[in-house]
C-alpha positions as CSV (number, residue, x, y, z in Angstrom):
1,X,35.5,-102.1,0.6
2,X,32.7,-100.0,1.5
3,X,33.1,-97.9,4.7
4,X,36.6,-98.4,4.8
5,X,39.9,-96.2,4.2
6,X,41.5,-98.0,1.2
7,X,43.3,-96.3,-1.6
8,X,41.4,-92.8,-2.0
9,X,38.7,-94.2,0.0
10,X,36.6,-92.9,2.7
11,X,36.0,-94.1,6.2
12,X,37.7,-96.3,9.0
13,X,40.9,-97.4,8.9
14,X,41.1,-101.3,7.4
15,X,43.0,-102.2,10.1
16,X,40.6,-101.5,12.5
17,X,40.0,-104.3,14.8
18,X,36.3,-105.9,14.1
19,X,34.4,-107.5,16.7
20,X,33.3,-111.1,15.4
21,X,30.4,-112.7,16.5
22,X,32.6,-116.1,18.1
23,X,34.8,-114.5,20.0
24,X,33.3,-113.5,23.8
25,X,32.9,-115.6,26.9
26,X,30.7,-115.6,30.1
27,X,32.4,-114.3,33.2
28,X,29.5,-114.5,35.3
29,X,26.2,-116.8,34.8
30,X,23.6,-116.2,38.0
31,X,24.1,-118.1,40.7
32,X,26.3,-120.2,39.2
33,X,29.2,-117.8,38.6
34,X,31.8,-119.2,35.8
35,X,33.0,-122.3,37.2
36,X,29.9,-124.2,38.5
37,X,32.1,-127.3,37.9
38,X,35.1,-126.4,39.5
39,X,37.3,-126.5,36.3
40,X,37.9,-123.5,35.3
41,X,35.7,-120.7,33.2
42,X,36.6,-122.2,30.1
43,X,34.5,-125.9,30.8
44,X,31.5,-123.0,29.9
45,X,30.6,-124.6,26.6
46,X,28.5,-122.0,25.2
47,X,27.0,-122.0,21.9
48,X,25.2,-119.0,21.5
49,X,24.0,-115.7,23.4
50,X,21.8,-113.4,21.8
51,X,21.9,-109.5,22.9
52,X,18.7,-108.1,24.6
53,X,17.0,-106.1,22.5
54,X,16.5,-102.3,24.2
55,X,13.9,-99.9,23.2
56,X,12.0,-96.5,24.2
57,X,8.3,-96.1,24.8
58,X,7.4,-92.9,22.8
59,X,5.5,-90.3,24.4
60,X,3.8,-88.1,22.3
61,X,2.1,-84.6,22.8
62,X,0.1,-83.0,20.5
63,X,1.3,-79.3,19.6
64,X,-0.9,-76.5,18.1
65,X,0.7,-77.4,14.6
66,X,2.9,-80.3,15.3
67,X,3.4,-83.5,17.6
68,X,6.6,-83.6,19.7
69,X,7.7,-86.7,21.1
70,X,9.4,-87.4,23.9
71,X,11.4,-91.0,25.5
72,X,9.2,-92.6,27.9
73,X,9.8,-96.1,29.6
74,X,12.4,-97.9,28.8
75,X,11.9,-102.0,27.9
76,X,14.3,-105.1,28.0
77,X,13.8,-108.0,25.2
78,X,14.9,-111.4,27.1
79,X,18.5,-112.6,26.6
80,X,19.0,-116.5,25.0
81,X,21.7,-118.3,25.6
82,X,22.3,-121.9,24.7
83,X,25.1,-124.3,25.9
84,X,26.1,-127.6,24.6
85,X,25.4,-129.9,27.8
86,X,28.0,-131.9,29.4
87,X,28.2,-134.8,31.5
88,X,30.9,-134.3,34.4
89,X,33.0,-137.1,35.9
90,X,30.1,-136.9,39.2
91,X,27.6,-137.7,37.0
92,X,26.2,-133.9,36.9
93,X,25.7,-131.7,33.4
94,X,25.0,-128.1,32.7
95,X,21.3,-128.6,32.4
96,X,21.4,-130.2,35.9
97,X,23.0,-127.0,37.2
98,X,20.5,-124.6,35.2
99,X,17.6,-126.9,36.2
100,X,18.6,-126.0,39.7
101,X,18.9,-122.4,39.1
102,X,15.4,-122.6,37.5
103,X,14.3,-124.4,40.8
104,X,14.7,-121.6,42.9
105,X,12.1,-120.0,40.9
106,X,9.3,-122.3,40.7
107,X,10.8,-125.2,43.5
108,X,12.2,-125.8,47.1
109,X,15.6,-124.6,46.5
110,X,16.8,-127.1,49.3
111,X,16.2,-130.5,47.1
112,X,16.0,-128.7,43.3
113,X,13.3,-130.1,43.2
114,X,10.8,-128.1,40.6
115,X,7.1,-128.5,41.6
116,X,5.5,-125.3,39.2
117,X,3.5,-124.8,42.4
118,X,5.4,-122.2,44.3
119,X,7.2,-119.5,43.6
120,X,10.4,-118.4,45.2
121,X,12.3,-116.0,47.2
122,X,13.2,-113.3,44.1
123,X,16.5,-112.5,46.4
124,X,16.9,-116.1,45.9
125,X,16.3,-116.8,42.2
126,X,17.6,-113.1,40.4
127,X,21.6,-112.6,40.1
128,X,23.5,-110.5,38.2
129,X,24.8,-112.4,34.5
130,X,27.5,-110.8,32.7
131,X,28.9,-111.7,29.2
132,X,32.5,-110.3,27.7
133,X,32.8,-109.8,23.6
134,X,36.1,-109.4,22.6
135,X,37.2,-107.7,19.6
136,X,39.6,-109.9,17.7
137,X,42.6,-109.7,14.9
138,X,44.6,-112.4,13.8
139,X,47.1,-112.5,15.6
140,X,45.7,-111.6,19.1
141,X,42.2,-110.9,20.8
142,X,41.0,-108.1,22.8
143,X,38.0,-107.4,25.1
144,X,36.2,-104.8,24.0
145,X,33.4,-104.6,26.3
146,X,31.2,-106.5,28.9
147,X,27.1,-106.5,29.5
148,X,25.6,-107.0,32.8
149,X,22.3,-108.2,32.8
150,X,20.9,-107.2,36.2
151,X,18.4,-109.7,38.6
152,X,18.4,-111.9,35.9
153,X,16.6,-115.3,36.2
154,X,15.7,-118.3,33.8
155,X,12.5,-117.7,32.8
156,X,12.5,-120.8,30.3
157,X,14.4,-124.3,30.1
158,X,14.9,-126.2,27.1
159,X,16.6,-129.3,26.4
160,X,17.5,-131.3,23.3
161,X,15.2,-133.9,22.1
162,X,15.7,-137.2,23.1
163,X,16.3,-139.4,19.7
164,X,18.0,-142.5,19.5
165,X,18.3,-141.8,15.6
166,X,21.2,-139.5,16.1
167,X,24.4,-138.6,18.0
168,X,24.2,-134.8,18.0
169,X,25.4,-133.1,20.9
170,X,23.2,-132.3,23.5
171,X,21.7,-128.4,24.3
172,X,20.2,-126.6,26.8
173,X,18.8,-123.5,26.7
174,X,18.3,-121.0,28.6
175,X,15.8,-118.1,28.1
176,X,17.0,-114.8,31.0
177,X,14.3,-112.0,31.8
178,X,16.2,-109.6,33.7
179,X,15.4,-105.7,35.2
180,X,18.3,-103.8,33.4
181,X,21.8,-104.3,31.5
182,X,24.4,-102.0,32.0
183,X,27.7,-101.8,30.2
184,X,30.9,-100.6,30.2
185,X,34.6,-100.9,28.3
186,X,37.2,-102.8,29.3
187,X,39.5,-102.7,26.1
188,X,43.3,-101.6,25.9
189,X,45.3,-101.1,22.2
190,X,47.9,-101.8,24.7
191,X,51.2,-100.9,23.0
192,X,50.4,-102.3,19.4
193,X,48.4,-98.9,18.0
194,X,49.4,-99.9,14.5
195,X,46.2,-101.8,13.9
196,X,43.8,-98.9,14.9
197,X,40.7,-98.4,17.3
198,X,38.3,-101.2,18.4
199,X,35.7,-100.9,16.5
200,X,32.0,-101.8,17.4
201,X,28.7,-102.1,15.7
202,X,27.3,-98.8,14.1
203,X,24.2,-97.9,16.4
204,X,25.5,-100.4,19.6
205,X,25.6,-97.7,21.7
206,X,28.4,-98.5,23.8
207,X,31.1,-95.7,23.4
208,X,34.8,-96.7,23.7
């Protein structure tokens, strides 16, 4: 296998614990921490988060002979998540609880209701959102490392389609803009250092 040690190969270990793309969890998600519900962290039924994309403006100053460039501002892509909605024994579902996040944006925060007219308090509406990949073997999972996304806040709602032609579950997603991430490792090999390092994505930038 390429860019692996197997045989008189080359490269990392292939026992090296992967991360894989279905195995994180949120630990925090606004204002509405991990257990809006009051079940537990795990009634978060998420489908999907996609990373913010992170990238430098480039500054460029023209030499006698040559250009040299240098990093200049630093921009945020927005972060999507999407959960599959779910109807709790009071009658409430995730969207209901996102809606009402959303309402402190653009709503009186006292009734959720949502009126497009105002806009809110941002010490109100931005809270800190943090996400937890894991790296995984077979036999066991570890976390590998957690993203912060800093004064975050929804800054688009989507719901599934109503449509009495089929029985799907229902989604809501959620769109964050936020000011920064930040992130940081929180893995162990514990005492099992027979199946090698964690192992993260080539270019992810977060050092372990």
């Amino acid at each position: 296998m390429p860019g692996f040690s197997i045989g008189n190969g080359s490269g990392e270990s292939n026992i090296t614990r992967t991360v894989r793309s279905h195995r994180w969890k949120i630990k925090k998600f606004g204002p509405l921490g991990n257990d809006p519900l009051g079940l537990g962290p795990a009634v978060w039924y998420a489908k999907s988060f996609g990373f913010p994309e992170v990238s430098s403006k480039v500054i460029e100053v023209e030499g006698a002979a040559i250009s040299y460039k240098y990093a200049g501002r630093v921009t945020y892509s927005t972060a999507n998540v999407t959960f599959y909605d779910m109807i709790t024994p009071a009658g409430t579902s995730y969207g209901d609880f996102i809606d009402k996040w959303f309402a402190l944006v653009h709503g009186d925060s006292s009734t959720g209701e949502t009126s497009f007219t105002n806009v809110g308090m941002a010490d109100d509406y931005k809270h800190l959102s943090t996400f937890e990949l894991e790296a995984a073997t077979d036999s066991d999972s570890i976390s590998a490392f957690e993203i912060s996304l800093h004064n975050s806040w929804p800054s688009k709602v989507s719901h599934t389609e109503l449509d009495y032609s089929n029985s799907n579950i229902g989604e809501v997603s959620v769109e964050l803009t936020f000011d920064w991430f930040t992130s940081k490792n929180i893995g162990t090999l514990g005492t099992d250092t027979s199946q090698g390092p964690l192992l993260l994505p080539p270019g992810s930038g977060f050092d372990i």
